[in-house]
N, C-alpha and C positions, 0 to 999 in steps of 0.2 A: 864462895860457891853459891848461885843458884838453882832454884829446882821452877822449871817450867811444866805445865800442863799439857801439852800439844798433841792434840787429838785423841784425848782422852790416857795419853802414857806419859806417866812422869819421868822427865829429863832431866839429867842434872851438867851443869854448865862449871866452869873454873872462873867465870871471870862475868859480868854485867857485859851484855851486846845489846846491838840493838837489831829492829827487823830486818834488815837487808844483811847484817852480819851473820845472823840465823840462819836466812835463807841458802846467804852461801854456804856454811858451813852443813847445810843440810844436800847442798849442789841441787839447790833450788832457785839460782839466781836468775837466769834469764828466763823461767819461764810463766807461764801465763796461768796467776793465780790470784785468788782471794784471801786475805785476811782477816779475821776476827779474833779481838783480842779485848776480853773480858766485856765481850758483850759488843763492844764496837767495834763496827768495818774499820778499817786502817788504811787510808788512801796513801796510794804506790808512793805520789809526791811525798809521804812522810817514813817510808821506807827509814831511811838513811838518819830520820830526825828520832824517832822513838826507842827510848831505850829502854828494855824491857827489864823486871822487877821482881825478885823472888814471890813465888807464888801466882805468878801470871797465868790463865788461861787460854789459848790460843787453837784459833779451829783454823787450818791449813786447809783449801782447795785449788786442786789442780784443774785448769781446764783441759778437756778433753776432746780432740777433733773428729770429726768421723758424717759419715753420712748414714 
């Protein structure tokens, strides 16, 4: 089990994922966001590569369309 930090509300997980495993499981996959994770942005291309690590902190942004 890990415990993630993500947007300030502790999560706790069954098993080590990585960012795009999160996302989905959050049904955040396709959409149009930003990652920070323990201080560093997290490029999209590394989505699929990072695996995330009891105690991690992560700030989630959604983008938002509008005029």
């Amino acid at each position: 089990m890990i415990q993630l930090i993500i947007n300030g509300q502790l999560q706790h997980f069954d098993t080590t994922l990585s960012v795009a495993q999160l996302l989905e499981s959050m049904a955040l996959k396709n959409k149009r966001i930003a990652i920070e994770r323990n201080g560093q942005i997290v490029p999209r291309s590394e989505f699929g590569e990072q695996t995330l690590t009891d105690g991690d902190q992560l700030e989630i942004v959604v983008a938002v369309g509008g005029g």
